[in-house]
C-alpha positions as CSV (number, residue, x, y, z in Angstrom):
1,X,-0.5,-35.6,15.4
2,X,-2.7,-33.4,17.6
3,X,-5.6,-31.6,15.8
4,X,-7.5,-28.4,16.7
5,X,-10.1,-26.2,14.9
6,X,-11.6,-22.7,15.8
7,X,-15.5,-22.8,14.3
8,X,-16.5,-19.2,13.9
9,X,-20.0,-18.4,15.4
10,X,-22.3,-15.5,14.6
11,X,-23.2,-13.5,17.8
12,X,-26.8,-12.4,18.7
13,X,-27.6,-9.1,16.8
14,X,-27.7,-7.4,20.4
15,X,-24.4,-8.5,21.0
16,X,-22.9,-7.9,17.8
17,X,-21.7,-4.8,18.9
18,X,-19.7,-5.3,21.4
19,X,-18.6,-9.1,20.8
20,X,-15.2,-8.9,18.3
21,X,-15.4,-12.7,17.4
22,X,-16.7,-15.6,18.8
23,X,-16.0,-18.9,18.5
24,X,-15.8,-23.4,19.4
25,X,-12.3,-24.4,20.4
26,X,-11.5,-28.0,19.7
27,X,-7.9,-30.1,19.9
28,X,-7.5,-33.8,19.7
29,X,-4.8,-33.1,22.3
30,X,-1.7,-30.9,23.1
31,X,0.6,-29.3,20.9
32,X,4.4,-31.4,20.4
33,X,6.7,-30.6,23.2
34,X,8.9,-28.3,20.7
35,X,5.9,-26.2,19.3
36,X,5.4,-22.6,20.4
37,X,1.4,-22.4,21.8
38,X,1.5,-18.6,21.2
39,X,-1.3,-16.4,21.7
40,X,-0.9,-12.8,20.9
41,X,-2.6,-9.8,22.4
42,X,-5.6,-8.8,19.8
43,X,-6.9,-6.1,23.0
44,X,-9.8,-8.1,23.3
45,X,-11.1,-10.0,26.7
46,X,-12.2,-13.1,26.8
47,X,-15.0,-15.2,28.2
48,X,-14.6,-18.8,28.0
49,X,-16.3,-21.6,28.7
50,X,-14.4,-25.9,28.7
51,X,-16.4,-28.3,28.4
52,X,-14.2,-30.7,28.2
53,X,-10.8,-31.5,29.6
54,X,-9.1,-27.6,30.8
55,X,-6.6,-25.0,29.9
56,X,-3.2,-24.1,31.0
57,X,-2.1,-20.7,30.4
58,X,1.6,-18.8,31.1
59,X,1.0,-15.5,31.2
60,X,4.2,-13.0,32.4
61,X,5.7,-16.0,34.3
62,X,3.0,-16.6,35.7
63,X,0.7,-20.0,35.4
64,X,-3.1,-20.0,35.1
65,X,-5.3,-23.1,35.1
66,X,-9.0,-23.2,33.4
67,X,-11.0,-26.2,35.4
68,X,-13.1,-28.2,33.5
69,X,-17.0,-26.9,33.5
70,X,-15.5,-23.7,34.0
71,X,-15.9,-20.2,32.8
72,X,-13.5,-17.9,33.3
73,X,-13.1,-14.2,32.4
74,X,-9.4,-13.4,30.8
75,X,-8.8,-9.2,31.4
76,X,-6.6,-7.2,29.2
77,X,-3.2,-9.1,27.7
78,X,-0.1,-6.9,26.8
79,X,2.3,-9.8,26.7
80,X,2.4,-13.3,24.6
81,X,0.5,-15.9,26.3
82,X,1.4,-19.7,25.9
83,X,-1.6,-21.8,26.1
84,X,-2.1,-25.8,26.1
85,X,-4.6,-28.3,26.9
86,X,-4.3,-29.1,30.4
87,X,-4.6,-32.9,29.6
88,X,-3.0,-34.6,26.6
89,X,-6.8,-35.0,25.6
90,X,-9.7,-33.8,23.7
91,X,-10.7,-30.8,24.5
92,X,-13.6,-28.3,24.1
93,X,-14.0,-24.3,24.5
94,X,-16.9,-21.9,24.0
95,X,-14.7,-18.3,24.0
96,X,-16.7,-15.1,23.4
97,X,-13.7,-12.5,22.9
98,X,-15.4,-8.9,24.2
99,X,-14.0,-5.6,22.0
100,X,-13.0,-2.7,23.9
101,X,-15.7,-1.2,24.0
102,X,-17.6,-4.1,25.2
103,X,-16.4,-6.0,28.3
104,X,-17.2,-2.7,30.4
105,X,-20.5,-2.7,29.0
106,X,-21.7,-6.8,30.0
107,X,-19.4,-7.1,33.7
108,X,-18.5,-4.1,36.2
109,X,-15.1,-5.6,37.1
110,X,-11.7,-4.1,38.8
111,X,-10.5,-4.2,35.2
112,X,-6.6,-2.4,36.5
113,X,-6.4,-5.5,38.6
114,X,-7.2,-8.6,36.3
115,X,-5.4,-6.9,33.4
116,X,-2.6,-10.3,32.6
117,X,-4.6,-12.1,34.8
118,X,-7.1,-15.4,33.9
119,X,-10.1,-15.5,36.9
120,X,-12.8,-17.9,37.2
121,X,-16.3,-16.0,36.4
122,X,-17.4,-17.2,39.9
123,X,-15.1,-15.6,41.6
124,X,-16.0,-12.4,40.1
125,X,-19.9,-12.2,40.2
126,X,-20.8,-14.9,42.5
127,X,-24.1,-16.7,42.3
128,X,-25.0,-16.0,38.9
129,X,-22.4,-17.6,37.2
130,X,-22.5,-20.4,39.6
131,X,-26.1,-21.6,38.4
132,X,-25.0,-20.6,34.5
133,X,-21.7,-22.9,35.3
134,X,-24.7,-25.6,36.2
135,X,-26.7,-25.2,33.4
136,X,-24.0,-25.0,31.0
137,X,-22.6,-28.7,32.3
138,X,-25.8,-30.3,32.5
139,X,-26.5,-29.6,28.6
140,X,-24.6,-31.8,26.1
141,X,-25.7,-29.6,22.7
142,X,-23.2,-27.0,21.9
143,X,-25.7,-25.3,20.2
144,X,-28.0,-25.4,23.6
145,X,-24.8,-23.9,25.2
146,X,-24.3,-21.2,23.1
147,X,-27.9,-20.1,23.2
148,X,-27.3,-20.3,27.4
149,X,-24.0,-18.5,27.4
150,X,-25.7,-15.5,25.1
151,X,-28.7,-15.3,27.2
152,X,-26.7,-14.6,29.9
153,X,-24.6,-12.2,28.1
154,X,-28.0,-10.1,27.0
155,X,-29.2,-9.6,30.1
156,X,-26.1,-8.6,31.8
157,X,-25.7,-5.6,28.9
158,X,-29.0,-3.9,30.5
159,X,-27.4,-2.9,33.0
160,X,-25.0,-0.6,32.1
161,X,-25.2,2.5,30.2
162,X,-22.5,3.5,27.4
163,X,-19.5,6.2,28.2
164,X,-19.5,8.5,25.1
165,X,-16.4,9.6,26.1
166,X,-14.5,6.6,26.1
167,X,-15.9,5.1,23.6
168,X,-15.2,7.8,21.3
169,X,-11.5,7.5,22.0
170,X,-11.7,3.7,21.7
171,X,-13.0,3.9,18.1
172,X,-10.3,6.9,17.4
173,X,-7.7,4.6,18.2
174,X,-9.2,2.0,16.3
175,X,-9.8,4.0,12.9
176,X,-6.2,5.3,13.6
177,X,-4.4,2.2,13.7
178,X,-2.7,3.0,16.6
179,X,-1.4,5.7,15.7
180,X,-3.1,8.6,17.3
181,X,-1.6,10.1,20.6
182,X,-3.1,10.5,23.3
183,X,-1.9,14.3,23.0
184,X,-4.8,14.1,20.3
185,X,-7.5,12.4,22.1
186,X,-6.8,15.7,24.8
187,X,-8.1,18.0,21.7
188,X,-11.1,15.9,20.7
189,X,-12.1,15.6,23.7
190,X,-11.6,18.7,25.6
191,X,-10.5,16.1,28.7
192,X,-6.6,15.7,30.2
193,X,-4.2,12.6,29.8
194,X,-4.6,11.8,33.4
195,X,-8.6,12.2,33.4
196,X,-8.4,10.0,30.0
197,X,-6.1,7.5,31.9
198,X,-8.4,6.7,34.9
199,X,-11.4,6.2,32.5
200,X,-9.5,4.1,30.3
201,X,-8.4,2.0,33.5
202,X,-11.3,1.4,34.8
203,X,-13.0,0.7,31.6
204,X,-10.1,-1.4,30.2
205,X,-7.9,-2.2,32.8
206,X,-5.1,0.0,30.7
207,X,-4.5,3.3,29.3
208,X,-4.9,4.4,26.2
209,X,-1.4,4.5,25.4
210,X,-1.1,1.1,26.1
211,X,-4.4,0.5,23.8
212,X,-3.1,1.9,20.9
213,X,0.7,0.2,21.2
214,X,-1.7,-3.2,21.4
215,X,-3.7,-1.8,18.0
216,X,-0.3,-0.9,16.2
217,X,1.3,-4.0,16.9
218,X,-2.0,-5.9,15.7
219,X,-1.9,-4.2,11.9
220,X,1.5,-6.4,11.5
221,X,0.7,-9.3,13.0
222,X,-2.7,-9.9,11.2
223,X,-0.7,-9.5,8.2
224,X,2.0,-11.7,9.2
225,X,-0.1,-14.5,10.7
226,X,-1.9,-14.8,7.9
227,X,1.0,-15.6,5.0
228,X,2.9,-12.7,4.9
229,X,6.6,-13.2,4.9
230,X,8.9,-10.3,7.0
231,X,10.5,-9.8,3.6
232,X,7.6,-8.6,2.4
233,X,6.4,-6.8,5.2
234,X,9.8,-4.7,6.1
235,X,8.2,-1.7,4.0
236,X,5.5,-1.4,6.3
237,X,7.4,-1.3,9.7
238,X,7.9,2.4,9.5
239,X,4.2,3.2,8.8
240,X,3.7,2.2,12.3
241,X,7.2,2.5,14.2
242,X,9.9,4.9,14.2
243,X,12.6,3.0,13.4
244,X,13.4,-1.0,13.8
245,X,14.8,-0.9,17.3
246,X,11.2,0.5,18.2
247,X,9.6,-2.4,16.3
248,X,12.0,-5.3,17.3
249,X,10.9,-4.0,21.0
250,X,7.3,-4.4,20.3
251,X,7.7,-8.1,18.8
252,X,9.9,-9.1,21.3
253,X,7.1,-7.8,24.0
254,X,4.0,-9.3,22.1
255,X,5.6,-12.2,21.3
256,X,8.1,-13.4,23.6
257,X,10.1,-13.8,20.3
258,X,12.6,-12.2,17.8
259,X,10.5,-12.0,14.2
260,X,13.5,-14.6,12.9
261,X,12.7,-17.2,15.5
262,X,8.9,-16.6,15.7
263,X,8.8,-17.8,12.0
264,X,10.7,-20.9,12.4
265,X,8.5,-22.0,15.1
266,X,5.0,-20.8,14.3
267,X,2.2,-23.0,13.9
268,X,-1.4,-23.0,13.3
269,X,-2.5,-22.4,16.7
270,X,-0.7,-19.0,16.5
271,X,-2.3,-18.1,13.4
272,X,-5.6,-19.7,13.2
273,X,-6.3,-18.0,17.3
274,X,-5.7,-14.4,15.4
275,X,-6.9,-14.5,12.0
276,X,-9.8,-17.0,12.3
């Protein structure tokens, strides 16, 4: 029977702000043929670093592959991922999953063209990440690789400056739920939809729109990943969605799945990846 554990880690005080959780990944092996290896977007990115064995992830039909020794840089997810061990190994992963408000901040990226996408950090910045890459494989002590990894992180967030702007809408959607229209964030703001949009994009790899369909969904699933039956959730639905056409359309996007089927086939990597 394949075990896997997420160890929770505290982030630097400096980083605290912009880091949303951060965490060791370890699996005696892949999951049964039969199980579902759902991950569901939580509008976070994600740095990640194997030291062991690799990842295979299936992201809108389309396969990426984590090398060993690796770290990549996952943009912006709006659609279920399905995620295994690339061997039917142990395996071990450093991820540092980057809030909204923080990924812009650390890496200047094309963020509209990795969104869905999974790309080695190498390819990306280059020579940097190269000798961190190094350094990373040639130390044995998670703890060592952790200090490493954040180092890197700290330096890279001097050396960009914070949009008020955006963030402001970021945290609106946040504190909204997902529920505040972008018609709103005009009126805050005193800036259009289509100025909004481009900022967002290149910020976030996504509009804002988009961002707040990702934060709506996320009020459910937390719930629902950790316990909660649909049974008991049903009176919630239309807090958040207009009727259940509208929601069934939002599972079935997030997930891949109808809520009936995602329950008989959920497992702990599912849950544990979102709630831990």
């Amino acid at each position: 029977m394949t075990t896997f554990s997420f160890n929770p880690v505290t982030p630097h005080p400096l980083l605290a702000p912009y880091v949303a959780k951060m965490w060791v990944f370890k699996s005696s092996g892949r999951l049964p043929e039969l199980d579902r290896k759902l991950i569901v977007p939580n509008a976070n990115f994600k740095l990640a670093f194997t030291s062991q064995n690799g990842l295979v992830a299936q992201v809108e039909n389309k396969t990426f592959t984590q090398k060993e020794q690796e770290l990549s840089f996952t943009g912006l997810i709006d659609s279920a991922v399905m995620l295994n061990p690339h061997e039917d190994i142990q395996t071990d992963t450093i991820v540092v999953e980057l809030n909204p408000l923080g990924a812009y901040r650390l890496f200047y990226l094309p963020y509209g063209a990795i969104k869905n996408q999974i790309t080695g950090m190498t390819d990306l910045l280059g020579n940097p990440v190269k000798e961190l890459q190094s350094r990373l494989a040639d130390t044995e002590i998670v703890a060592e690789k952790l200090q490493l990894l954040q180092h890197f992180l700290i330096k890279q967030l001097e050396k960009a400056a914070p949009d008020l702007i955006y963030d402001h809408c970021v945290k609106r959607i946040y504190e909204g739920k997902g529920l505040i229209t972008v018609a709103q964030l005009e009126k805050e703001t005193g800036y259009s939809a289509r100025w909004l949009h481009k900022k967002f994009t290149e910020h976030l790899g996504t509009g804002p729109k988009n961002l707040a369909e990702i934060i709506r969904f996320k009020q459910f699933y937390q719930a629902y990943s950790a316990g909660a039956s649909l049974h008991h959730l049903k009176e919630y639905i239309y807090e958040y969605y207009y009727d259940q056409s509208h929601f069934l359309r939002a599972f079935k996007r997030f997930t891949g799945s109808t809520p009936t089927d995602l329950q008989n086939s959920l497992n702990d990597l599912a849950t544990k990846h979102y709630t831990s």
